[in-house]
N, C-alpha and C positions, 0 to 999 in steps of 0.2 A: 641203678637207682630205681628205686621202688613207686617212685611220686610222680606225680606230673606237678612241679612245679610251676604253676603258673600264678602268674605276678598282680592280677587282676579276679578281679568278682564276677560272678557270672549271673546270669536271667535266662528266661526262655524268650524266645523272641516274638513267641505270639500265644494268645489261648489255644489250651486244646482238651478237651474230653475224652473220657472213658466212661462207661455203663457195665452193669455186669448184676452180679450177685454176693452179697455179703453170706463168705463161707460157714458162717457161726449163725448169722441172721436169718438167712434164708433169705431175705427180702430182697427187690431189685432197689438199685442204688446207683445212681451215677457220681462221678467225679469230675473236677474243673479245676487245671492249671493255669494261673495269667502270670506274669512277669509280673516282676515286685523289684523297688529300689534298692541300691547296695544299704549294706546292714540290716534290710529287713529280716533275713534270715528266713527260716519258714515257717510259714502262719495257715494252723488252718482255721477254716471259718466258717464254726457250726450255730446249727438251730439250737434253742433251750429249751426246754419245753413253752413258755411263754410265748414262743415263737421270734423272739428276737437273737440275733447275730451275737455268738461268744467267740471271743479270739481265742485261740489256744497255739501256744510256742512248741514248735516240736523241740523238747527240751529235755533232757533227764528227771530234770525238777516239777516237768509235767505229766511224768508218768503215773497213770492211776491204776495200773494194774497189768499183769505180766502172766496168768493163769490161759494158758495156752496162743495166744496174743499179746500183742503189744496192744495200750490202751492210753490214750492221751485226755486225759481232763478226770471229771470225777464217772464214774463208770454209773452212778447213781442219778447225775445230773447231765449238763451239756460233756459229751465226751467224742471220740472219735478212736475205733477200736480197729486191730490188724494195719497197723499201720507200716507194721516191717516192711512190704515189699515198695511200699513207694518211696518209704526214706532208702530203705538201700540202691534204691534206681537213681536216687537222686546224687546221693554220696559215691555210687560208684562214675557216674556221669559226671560229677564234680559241678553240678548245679547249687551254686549258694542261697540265691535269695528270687522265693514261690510264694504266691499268696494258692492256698488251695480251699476250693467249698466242696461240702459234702453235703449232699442233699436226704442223707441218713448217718445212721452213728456207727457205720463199717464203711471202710473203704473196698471195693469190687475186688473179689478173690482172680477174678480173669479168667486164664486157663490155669491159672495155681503157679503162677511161676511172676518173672518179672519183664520176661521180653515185651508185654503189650506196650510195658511203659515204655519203656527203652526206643521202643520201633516209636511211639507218638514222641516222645522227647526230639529222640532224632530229626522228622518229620519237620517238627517248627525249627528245631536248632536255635542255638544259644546267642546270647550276645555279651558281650567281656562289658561291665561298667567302669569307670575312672575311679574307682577306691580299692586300696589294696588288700589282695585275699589275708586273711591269717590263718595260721594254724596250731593244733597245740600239738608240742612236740613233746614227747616221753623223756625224761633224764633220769629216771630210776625204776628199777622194777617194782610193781605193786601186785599182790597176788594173793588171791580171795578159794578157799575152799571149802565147797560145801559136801560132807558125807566124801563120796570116791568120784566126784566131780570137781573140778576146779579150773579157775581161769587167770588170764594174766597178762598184764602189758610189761612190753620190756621196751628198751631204748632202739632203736634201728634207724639206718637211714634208707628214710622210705616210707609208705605203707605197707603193712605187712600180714597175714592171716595165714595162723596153722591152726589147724580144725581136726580133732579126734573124734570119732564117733564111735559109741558101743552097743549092738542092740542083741538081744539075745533070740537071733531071728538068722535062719539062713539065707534071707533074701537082701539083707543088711550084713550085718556082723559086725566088724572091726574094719571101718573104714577112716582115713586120713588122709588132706588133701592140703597144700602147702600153692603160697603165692605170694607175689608182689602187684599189688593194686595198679591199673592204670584202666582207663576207659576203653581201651580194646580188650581186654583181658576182662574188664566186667562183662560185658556183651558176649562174648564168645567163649568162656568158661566158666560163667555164675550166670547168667540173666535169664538162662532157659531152664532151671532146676527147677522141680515143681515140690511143694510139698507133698507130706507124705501121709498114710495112718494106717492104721489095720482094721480089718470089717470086726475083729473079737470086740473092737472099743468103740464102734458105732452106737450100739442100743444105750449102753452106758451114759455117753456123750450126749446122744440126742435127747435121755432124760434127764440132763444137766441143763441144757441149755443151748449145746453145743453143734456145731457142725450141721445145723441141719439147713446149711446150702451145699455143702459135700458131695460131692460126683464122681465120676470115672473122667469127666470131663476135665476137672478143675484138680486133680488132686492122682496120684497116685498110692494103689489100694492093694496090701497085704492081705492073703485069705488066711485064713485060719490052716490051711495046708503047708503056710511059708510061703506061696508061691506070689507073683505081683498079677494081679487079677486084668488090667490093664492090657486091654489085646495088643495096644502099638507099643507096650514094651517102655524100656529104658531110654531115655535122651543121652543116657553118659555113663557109659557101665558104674562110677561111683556117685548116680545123680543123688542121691541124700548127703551125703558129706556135703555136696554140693550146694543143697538146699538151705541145709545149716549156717553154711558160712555168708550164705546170702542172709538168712536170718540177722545172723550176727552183724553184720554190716548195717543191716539197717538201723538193729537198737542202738551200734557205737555211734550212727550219725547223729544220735539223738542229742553229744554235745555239743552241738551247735558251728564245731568248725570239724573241716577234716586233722585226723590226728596224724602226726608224723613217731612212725613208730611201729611193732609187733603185738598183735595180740595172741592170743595163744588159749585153746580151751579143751579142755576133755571132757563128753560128756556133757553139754553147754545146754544151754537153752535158753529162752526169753527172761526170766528170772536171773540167773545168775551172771547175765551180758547184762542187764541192765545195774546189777550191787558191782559188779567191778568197773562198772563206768562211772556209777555214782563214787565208788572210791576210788578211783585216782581224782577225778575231780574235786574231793575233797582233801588232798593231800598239797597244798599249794607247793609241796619241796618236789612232787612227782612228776612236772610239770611244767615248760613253760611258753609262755604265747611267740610268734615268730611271722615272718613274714620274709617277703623274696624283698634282696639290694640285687636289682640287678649291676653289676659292676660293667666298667667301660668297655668299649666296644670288643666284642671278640674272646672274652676272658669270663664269661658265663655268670650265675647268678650265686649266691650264698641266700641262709637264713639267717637272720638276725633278726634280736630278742626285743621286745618291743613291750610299753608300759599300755596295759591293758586297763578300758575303764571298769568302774565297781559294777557297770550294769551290763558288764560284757555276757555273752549269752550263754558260758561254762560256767558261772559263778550260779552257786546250788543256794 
């Protein structure tokens, strides 16, 4: 079994902080976790330009932009951009419901990976609420392609991530990594992949807009030789696949519960994990909401299918 079924919602048990640098922004920027009530789900809670407090739902339906990040609100107005590594820390840790503030419109790149969070989550530790978890479980395959890229959920019991990657670089190549979700396995074989990029697409980037908090520190860096520039080397001889499916995790957290189920991507990226999330969500036959009966003593737990309201936080 692929899941950690658990029966119960979860919080963090106390505030805690991060600081860093926004990888696209450049600018320093700290971050703030408190505990939030069951059903909150998570909320972040940015500045507007006006200077007053915007809520924004980490939501499919609040995605404002997918152009090398993930980007929650409007990218023009109050938003909150590079959101992947904390939702996937959140969704691999199996944290439901975070009130988070950002005190700029990037969340802190860190050391480019997800452990910082993982190690502070850990640190406060969780607490279970008295309302019960849901989840949305897969009952039909949905499958979105774009060009020789494509993605897909399929039915599993479990959670599930198979991850293809293709780059046409010797230091990458044809990489593919396969698992079942549980919170030891996010920690110990996702949470320390760091992103990636090549120095040919630095000057390019930075006169876009982009990357210029990028380092050797926060990121690891392809030379134009093939070679990984990065004196200490690899954390996981396949750390990009690696990276990726951390990626991926975070944009699929962005429906609002953990999914029970397979995803599956070749070629994937923030764009295309975010149109095959938004389409099974919008497939109500592809889909359905569940939660744990725990049955009588000794004789384990099952899912069963549950009447979701119209404001539930999958509904697009």
């Amino acid at each position: 079994m692929g899941i950690e079924f658990r029966e119960y919602q979860s919080t963090l048990k106390s505030r805690v902080s991060l600081s860093g640098v926004g990888v696209h922004s450049g600018k320093p920027v700290s971050i703030h976790f408190s505990p939030a009530d069951a059903d909150t789900g998570i909320v972040f809670h940015c500045a507007a330009a006006n200077g007053e407090s915007v809520e924004i739902r980490a939501l499919a339906s609040e995605v404002g932009g997918t152009e090398l990040r993930t980007v929650l609100g409007d990218p023009a107005g109050a938003h909150v951009a590079t959101v992947e590594h904390v939702m996937a820390s959140l969704f691999g840790l199996g944290i439901d419901n975070v009130a988070i503030e950002a005190d700029g419109t990037e969340a802190p790149i860190l050391d480019g990976s997800a452990a910082p969070l993982v190690e502070a989550f850990d640190h406060v530790g969780l607490d279970l609420l008295p309302i019960k978890r849901r989840y949305i479980r897969v009952v039909k395959p949905v499958r979105f392609d774009n060009g020789t890229s494509w993605a897909e959920f399929r039915p599993y019991d479990g959670t599930r991530f198979e991850i293809d990657i293709d780059f046409d670089s010797p230091a990458i190549g044809r990489q593919r990594l396969e698992l079942d979700l549980s919170a030891e396995v996010f920690r110990k074989e996702i949470s320390r992949a760091r992103t990636f990029g090549f120095m040919k697409q630095v000057e390019p980037l930075w006169a876009a807009g982009y990357c210029l908090g990028s380092s050797l520190e926060n990121s690891i860096v392809i030379g134009d030789d093939g070679r990984i520039i990065n004196v200490e080397g690899l954390r996981y001889p396949n750390e990009f696949v690696r990276h990726k499916m951390l990626d991926a995790m975070g944009d699929l957290a962005l429906a609002g519960a953990r999914f029970i189920g397979c995803f599956r991507s070749y070629k994937g990226g923030h764009r295309l994990n975010s149109t095959a999330l938004r389409g099974l969500l919008s497939d109500a036959s592809a889909f359905e909401i569940v939660e744990t009966n725990v049955r009588s003593r000794g004789r384990g737990a099952e899912m069963v299918a549950v009447n979701a309201p119209v404001f539930a936080p999958w509904a697009l």
